[in-house]
Backbone as CSV, one residue per row, in Angstrom:
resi,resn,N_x,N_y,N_z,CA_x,CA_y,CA_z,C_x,C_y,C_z
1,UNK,122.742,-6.203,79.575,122.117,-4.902,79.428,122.180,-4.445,77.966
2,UNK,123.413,-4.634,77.456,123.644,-4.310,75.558,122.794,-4.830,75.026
3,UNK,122.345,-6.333,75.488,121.582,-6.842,74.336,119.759,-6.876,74.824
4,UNK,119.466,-6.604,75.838,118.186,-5.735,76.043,117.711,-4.676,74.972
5,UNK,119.085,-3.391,75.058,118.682,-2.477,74.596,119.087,-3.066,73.033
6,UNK,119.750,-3.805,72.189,119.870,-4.224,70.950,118.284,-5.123,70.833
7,UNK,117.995,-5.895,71.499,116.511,-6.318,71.453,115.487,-5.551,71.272
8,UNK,115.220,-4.659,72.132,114.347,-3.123,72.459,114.334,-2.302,70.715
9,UNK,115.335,-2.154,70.681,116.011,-0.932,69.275,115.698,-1.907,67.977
10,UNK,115.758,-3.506,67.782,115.579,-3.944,66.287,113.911,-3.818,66.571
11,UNK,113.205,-4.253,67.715,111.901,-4.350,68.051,111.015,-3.090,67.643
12,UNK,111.786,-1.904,68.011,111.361,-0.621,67.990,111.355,-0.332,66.244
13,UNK,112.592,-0.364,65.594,112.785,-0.260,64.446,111.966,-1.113,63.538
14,UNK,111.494,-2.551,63.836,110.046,-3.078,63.235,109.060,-2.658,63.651
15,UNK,108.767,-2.115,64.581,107.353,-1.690,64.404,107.002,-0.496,63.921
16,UNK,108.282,0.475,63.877,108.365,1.373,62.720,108.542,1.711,61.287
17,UNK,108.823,0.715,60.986,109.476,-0.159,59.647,107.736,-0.297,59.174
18,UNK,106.869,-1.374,59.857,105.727,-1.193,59.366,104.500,-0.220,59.504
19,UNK,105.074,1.227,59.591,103.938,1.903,59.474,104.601,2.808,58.045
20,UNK,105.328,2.294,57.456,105.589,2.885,56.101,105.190,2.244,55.007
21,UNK,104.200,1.089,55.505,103.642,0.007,54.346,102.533,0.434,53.525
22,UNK,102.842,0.243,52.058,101.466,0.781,51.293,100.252,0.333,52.015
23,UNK,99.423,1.400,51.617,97.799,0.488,52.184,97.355,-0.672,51.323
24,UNK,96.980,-1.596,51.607,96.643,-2.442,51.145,95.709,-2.774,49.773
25,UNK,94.361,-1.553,50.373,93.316,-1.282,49.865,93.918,-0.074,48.556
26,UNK,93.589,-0.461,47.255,94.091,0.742,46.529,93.250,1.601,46.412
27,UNK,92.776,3.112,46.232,92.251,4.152,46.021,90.568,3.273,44.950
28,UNK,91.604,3.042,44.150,90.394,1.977,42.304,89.396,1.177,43.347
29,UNK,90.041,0.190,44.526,89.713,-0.374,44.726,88.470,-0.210,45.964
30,UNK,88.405,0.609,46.237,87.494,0.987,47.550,85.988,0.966,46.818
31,UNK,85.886,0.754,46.487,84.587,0.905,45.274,83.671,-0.597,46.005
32,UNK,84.616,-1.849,45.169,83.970,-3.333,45.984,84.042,-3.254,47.218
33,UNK,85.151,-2.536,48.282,84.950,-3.005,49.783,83.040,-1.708,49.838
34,UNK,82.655,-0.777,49.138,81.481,-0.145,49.202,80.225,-0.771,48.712
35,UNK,80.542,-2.151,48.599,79.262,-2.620,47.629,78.660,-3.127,48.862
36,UNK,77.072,-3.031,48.965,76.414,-3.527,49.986,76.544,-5.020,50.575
37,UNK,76.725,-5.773,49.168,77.098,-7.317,49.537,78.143,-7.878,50.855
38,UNK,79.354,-6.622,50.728,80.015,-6.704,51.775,79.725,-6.777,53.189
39,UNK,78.193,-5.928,53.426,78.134,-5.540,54.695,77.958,-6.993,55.582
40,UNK,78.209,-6.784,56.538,77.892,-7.504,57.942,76.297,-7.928,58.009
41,UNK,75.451,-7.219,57.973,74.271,-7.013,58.018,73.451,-7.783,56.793
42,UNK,72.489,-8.862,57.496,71.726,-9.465,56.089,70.688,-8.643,55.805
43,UNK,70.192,-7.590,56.425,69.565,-6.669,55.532,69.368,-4.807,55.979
44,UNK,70.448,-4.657,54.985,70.657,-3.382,55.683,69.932,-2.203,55.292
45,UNK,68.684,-2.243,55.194,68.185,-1.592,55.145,67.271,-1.061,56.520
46,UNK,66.812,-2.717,56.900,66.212,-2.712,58.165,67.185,-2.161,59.300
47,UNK,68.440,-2.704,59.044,69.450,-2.498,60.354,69.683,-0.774,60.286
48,UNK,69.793,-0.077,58.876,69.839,1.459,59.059,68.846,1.807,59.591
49,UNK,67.553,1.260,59.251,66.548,2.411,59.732,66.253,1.908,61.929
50,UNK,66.186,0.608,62.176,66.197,0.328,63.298,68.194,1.035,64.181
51,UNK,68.800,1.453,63.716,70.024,1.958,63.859,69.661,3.657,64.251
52,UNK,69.015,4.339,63.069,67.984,5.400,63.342,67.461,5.696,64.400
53,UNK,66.625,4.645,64.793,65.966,4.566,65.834,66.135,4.811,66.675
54,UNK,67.290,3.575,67.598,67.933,3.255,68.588,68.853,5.200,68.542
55,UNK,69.408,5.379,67.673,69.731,7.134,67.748,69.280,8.027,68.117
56,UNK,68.036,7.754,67.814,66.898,9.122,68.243,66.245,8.761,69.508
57,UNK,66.198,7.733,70.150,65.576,7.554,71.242,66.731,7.857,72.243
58,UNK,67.645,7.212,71.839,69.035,7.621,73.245,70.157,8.153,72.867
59,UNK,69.552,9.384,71.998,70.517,10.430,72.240,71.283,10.843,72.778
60,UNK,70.792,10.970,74.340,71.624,11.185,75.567,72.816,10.625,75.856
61,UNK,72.945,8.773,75.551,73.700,8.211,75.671,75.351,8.404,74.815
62,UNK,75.684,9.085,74.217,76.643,9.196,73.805,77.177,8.239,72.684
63,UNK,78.778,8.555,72.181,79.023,7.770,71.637,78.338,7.137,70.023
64,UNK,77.730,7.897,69.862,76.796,8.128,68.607,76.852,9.067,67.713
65,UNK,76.585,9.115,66.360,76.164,10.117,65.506,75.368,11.173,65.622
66,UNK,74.448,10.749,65.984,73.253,11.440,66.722,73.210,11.866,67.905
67,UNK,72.858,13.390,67.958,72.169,13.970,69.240,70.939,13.992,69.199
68,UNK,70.406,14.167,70.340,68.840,14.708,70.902,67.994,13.395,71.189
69,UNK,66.777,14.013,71.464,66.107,13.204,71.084,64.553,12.817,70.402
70,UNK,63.735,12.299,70.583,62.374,12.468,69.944,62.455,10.803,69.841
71,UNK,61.021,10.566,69.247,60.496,9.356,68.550,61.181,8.415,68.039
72,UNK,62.235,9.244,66.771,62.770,8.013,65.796,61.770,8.075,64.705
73,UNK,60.595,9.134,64.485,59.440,8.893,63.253,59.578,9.747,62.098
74,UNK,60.602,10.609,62.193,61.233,11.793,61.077,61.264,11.059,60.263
């Protein structure tokens, strides 16, 4: 039973231990993770405006930026 709770308590104490870790990302540095090259998307221009879209048509659906609805032709 001692060494449960000595297991439990060093376990507990690391996973608390790492939420005091610098961020990784420095302040200077957020700049390159913002450069478009990064994105996911091979062309994000198309994927914002079809992203738009898909927003304004199902509004309803939640879970989105966007309310309402209409067209998508604003």
């Amino acid at each position: 039973m001692k060494r449960v709770f000595l297991v439990s308590l060093v376990l507990g104490l690391t996973l608390l231990g790492g939420c005091s870790i610098k961020p990784w990302v420095q302040p200077y540095e957020r700049a390159n993770l913002a450069d478009p090259i990064m994105s996911f998307n091979r062309d994000p221009v198309s994927s914002s405006y079809l992203h738009h879209v898909y927003d304004s048509r199902e509004g309803a659906r939640g879970a989105g930026i966007a309310t309402g609805g209409g067209c998508g032709c604003n």
